[in-house]
C-alpha positions as CSV (number, residue, x, y, z in Angstrom):
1,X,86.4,56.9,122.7
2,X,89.0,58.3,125.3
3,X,90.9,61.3,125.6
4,X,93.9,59.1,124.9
5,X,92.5,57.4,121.6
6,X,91.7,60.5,120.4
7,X,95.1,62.2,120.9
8,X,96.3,59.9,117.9
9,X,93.9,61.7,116.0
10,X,92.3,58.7,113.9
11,X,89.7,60.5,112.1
12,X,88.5,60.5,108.8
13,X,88.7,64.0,107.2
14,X,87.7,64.7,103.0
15,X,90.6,67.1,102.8
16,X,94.1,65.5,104.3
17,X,96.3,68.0,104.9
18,X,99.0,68.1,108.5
19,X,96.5,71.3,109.1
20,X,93.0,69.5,109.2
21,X,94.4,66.3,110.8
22,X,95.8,68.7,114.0
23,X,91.9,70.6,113.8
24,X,90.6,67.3,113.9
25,X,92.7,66.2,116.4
26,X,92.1,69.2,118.2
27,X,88.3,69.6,118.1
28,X,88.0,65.6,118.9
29,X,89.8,66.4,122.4
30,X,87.6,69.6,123.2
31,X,84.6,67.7,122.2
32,X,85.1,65.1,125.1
33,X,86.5,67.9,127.4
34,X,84.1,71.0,126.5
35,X,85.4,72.9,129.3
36,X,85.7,75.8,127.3
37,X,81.8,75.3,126.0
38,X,80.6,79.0,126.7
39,X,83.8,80.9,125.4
40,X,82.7,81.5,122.1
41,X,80.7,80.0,119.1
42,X,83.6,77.7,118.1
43,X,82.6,75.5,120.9
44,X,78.9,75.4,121.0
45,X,78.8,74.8,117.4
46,X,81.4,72.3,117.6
47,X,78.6,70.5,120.2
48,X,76.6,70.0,116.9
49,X,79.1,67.8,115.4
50,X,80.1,63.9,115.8
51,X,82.4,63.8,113.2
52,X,85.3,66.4,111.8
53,X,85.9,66.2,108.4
54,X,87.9,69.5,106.4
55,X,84.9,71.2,105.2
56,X,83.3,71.1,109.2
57,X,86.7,72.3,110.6
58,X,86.8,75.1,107.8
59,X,83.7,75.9,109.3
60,X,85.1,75.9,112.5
61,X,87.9,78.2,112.0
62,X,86.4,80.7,110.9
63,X,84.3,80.9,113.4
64,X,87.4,81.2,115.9
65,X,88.1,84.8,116.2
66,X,91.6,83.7,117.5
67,X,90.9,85.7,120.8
68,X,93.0,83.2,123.2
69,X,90.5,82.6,126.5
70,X,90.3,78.9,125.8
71,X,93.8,78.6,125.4
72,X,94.5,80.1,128.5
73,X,92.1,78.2,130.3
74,X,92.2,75.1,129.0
75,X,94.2,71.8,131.2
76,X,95.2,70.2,127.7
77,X,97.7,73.1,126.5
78,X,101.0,73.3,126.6
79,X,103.2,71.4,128.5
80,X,100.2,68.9,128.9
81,X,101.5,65.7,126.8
82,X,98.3,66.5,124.3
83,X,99.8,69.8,123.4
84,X,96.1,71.8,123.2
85,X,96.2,75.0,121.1
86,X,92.8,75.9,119.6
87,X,93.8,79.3,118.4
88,X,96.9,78.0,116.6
89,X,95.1,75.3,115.2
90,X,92.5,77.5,114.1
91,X,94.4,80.1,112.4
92,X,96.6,77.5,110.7
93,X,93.7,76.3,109.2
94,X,92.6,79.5,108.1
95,X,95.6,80.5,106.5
96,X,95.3,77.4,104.4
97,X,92.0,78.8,103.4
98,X,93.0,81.3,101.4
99,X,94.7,78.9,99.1
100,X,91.8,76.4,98.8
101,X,88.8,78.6,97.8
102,X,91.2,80.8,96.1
103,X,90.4,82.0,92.5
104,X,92.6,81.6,90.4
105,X,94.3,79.1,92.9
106,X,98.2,79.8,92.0
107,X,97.3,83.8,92.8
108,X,96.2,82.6,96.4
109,X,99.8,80.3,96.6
110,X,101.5,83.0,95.5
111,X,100.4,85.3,98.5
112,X,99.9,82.8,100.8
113,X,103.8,82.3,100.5
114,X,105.2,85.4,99.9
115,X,102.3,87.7,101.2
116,X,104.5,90.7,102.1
117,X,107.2,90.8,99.7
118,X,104.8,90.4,96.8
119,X,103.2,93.3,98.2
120,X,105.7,95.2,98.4
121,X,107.4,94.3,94.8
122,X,104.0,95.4,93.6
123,X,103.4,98.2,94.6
124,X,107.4,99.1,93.4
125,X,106.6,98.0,90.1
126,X,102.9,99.2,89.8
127,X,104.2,102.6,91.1
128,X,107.3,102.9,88.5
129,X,105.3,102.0,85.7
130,X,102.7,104.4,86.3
131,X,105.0,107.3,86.8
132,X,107.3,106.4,83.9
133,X,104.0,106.2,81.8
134,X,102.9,109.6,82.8
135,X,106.1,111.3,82.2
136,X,107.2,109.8,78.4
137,X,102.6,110.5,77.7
138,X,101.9,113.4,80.1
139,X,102.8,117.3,80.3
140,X,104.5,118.5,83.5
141,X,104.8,115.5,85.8
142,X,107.3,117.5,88.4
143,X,104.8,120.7,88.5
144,X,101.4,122.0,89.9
145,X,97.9,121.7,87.7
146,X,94.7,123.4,88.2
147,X,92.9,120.2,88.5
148,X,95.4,118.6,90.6
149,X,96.0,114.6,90.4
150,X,93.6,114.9,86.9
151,X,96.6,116.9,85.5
152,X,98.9,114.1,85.8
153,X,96.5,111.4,85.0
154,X,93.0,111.7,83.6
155,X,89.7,110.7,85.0
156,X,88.5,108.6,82.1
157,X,92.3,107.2,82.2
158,X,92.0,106.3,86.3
159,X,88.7,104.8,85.8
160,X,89.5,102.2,82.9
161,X,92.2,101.3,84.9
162,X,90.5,100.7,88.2
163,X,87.8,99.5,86.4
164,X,89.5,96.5,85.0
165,X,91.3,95.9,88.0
166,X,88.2,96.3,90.2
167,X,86.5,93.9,87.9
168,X,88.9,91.1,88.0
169,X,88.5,91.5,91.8
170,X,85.0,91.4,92.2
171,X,85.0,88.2,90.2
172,X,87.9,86.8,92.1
173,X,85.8,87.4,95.3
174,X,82.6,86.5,93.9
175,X,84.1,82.6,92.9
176,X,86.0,82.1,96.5
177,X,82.7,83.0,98.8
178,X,80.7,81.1,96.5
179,X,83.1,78.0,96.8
180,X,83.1,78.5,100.4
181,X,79.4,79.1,100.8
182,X,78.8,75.6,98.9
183,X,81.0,73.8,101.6
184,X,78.8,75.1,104.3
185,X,76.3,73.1,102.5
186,X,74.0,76.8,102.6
187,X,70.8,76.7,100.7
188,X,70.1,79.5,97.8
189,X,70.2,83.2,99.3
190,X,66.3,83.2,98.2
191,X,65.6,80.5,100.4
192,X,67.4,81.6,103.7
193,X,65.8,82.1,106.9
194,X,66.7,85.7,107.0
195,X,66.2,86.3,110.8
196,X,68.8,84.2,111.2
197,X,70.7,85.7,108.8
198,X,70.1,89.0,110.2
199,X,71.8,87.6,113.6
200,X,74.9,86.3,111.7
201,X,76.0,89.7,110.2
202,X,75.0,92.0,113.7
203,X,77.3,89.2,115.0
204,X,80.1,89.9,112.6
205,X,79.3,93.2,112.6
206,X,79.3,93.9,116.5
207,X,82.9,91.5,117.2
208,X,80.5,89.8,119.5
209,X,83.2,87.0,119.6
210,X,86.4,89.3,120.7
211,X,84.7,89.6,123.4
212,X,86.4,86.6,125.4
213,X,83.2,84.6,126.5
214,X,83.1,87.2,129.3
215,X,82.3,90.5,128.2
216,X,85.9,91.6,129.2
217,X,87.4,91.3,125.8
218,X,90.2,89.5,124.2
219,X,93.6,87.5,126.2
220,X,95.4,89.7,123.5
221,X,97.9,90.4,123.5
222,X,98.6,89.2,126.6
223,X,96.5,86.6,129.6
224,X,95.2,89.8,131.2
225,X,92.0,90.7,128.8
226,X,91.3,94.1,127.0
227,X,89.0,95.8,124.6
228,X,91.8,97.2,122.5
229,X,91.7,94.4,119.6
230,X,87.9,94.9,119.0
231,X,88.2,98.8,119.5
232,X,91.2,98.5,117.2
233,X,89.1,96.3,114.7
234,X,86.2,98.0,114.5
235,X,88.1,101.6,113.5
236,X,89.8,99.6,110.8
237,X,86.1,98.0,109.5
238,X,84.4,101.6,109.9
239,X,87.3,103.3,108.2
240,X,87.2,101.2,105.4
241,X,83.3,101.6,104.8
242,X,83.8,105.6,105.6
243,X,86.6,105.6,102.5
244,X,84.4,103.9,100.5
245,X,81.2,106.1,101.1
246,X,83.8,108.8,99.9
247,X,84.7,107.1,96.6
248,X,81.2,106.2,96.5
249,X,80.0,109.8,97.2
250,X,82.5,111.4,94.6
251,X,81.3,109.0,92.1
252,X,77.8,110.5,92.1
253,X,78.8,113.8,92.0
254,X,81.1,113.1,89.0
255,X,78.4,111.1,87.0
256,X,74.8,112.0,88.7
257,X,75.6,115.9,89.0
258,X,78.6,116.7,86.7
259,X,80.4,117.6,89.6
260,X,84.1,116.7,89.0
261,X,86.7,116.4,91.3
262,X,88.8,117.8,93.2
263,X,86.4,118.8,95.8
264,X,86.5,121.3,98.9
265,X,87.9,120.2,102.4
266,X,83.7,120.7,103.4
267,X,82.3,118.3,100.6
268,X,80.7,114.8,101.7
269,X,84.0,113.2,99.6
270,X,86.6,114.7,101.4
271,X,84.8,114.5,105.0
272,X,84.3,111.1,104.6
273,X,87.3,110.1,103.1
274,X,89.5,112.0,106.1
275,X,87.8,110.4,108.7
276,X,88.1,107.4,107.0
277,X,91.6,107.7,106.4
278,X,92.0,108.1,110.2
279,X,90.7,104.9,111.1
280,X,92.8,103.5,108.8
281,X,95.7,104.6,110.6
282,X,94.5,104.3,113.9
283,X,92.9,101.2,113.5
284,X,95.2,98.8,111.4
285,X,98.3,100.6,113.5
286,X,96.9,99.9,116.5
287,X,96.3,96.1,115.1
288,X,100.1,95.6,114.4
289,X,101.2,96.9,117.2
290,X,98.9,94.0,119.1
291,X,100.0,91.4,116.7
292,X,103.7,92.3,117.4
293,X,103.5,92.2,121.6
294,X,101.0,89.1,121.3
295,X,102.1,85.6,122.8
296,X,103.8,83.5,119.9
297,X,102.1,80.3,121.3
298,X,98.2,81.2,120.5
299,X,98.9,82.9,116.8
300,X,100.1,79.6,115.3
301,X,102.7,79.1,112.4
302,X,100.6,81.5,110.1
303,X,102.7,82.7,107.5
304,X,103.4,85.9,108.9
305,X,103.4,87.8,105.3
306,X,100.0,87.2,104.8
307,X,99.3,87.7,108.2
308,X,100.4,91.4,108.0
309,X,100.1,93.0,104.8
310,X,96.4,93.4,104.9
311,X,97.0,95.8,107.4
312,X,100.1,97.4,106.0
313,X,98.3,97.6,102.7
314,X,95.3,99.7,104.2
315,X,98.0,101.8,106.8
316,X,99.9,102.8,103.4
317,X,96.8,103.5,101.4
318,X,95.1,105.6,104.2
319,X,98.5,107.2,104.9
320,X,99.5,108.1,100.9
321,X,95.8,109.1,100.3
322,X,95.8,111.9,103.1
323,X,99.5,113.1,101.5
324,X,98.1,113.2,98.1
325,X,95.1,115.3,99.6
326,X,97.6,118.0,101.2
327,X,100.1,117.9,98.2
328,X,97.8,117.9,95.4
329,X,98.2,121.7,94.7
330,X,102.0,121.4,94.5
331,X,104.6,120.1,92.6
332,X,104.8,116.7,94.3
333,X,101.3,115.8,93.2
334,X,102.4,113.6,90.5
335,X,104.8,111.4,92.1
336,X,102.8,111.4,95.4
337,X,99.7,110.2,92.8
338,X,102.1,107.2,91.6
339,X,102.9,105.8,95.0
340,X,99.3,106.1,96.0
341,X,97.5,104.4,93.0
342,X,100.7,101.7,93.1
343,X,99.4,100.9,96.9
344,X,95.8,100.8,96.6
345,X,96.0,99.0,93.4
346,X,98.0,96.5,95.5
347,X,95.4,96.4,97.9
348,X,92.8,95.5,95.8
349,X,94.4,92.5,93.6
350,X,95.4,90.8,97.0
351,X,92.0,91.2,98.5
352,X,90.7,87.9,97.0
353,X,93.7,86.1,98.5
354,X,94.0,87.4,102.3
355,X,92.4,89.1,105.4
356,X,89.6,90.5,103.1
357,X,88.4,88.0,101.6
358,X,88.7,85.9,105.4
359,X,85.8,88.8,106.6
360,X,83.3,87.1,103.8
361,X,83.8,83.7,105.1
362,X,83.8,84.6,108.8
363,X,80.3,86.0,107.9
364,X,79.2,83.3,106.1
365,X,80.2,80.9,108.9
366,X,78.7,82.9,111.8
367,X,75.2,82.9,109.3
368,X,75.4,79.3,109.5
369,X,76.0,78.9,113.2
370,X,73.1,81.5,113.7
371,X,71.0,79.6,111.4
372,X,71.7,76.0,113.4
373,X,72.0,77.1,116.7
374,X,68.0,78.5,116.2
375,X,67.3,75.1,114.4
376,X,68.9,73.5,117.4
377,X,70.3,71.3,114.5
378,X,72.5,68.3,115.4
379,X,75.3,66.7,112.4
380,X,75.4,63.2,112.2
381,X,78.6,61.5,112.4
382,X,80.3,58.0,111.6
383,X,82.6,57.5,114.8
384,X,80.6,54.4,116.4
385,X,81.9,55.3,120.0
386,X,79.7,58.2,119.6
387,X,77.2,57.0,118.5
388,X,77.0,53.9,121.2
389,X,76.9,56.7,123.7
């Protein structure tokens, strides 16, 4: 089959969407090319494959780490008449993700097209509803308590509320990576070669793919490649683990030692939930600002709402966390307290449907590519010019 034939992108894929057909397209081209064969994983595991069906290329794309060295190097791109964008195609794909192993599937439509203003919305409405319930059932909304936020809402009231939410969540999350971990075709988690498994998650865990192929880092935002993006990346992942140590932390000393909250500027709580919080301003900051200088041309038609309210979500919560922290001994704690809970709250229900829940399946695809790339395992496909040569 020639470059030409597969330009017309005759290929026979399970799921047909205008997304998967371009993927297809795209990967058929690069697999008859492979120019850009030791750029990143994308390409070596796409060497495995004969055949590109939607469940291989949702493999494939989240595998791509959307860092833009093979589109900057490769002789098919823009103008060339074949119109080569890996990147775009990947991360088209992806966002169409969201809404396939969604659970419930109209909550992933509904984010996936209006990301950022149901965001938003919520956390207006989640936030007014809060503080109007606190003021017509509480004492003293507008002043200072002894036991700061507890004063305006109580602990048992905060934790059957974050507790249902955090429930629904977890389930949400559970049914999506176990939908996608089914496509990958991945055997039980007792049987796994856990070696390989071992390499997948120091892979996710490390960025070893923003590095550009070349150890220089990502042609983000620009040709010229930098660090930043990983650097930027991993503050955001490490902030996010450091805040939950601290909700982690508190929660022993609440239940284990009867140690309730609020706790001193020196406790394990509050140190890791400030340094924490810093990453999450740094790092999700630093992330937009990136994403807003980056070439249009590699980034794809993503729906841009979804794109950025992840990181907005986590900038707010980090940002109306260390407020509440510095204002809780005032009279501002209680509406300061409302904004905060109507942002993380908002964080958490569109976790299942976004960025987040992307991290899962990035880890579960970089497992698999681990696990094949050791096995040296090829996929048999059904083109017959392929298999002739």
């Amino acid at each position: 089959m020639c470059l030409d034939e597969l330009q017309e992108g005759r290929l026979p894929i399970m799921r047909s969407t205008d997304k998967t057909a371009e993927a297809a397209r795209v990967m058929s081209i690069c697999n008859a090319c492979r120019y850009c064969e030791g750029h990143c994983a994308v390409f070596q595991a796409m060497e495995l494959r004969l055949e590109f069906n939607s469940d291989t290329l949702d493999y494939l794309a989240n595998l791509c780490h959307n860092c833009g060295a093979c589109y900057h190097n490769c002789q098919y791109a823009p103008p060339h008449e074949f119109q080569l964008n890996v990147p775009a195609a990947m991360a088209e794909l992806r966002q169409e993700n969201y809404g396939i192993y969604a659970w419930p599937g109209f909550m992933g439509k509904l984010f996936a097209n209006n990301g950022l203003w149901v965001s938003f919305l919520s956390i207006v409405v989640i936030t007014l509803f809060l503080g109007g319930t606190a003021i017509l059932t509480g004492d003293d909304f507008f002043s200072a308590h002894d036991n700061a936020f507890y004063g305006v809402i109580s602990h048992d009231v905060l934790a059957a509320m974050f507790g249902a939410v955090g429930g629904f969540v977890l389930l949400a999350l559970l049914v999506s990576i176990v939908k996608f971990w089914r496509t990958m075709n991945l055997p039980s988690p007792f049987r796994l070669d856990y070696p390989r498994v071992m390499q997948g998650i120091k892979d996710a865990l490390s960025l070893k793919y923003l590095d550009g192929g070349n150890g220089q880092g990502c042609s983000y935002p620009s040709e010229t490649p930098s660090m930043a993006r990983r650097w930027f990346h991993q503050m955001t992942f490490w902030g996010f683990m450091l805040c939950f140590a601290a909700t982690s932390s508190a929660t022993v000393l609440h239940y284990g030692f009867d140690l309730p909250a609020p706790y001193g500027y020196l406790s394990l709580p509050k140190l890791f939930g400030i340094l924490g919080g810093l990453g999450l301003i740094v790092g999700p900051a630093g992330l937009l600002i990136l994403k807003a200088r980056a070439d249009a041309a590699p980034k794809g038609k993503t729906n841009k709402g979804m794109d950025v309210s992840f990181l907005v979500l986590l900038f707010l919560t980090s940002l109306t966390g260390l407020c509440l922290m510095f204002v809780r001994d005032t009279q501002y704690v209680g509406v300061m307290l409302s904004i905060h809970l109507g942002v993380v709250m908002t964080l958490f229900l569109s976790m299942p449907y976004g960025k987040f829940v992307h991290g899962f399946y990035r880890l579960i695809a970089l497992i698999v590519f681990a696990v094949e790339k050791n096995d040296h395992k090829q996929v048999v496909g059904v083109c017959p010019d392929k298999k002739a040569a």
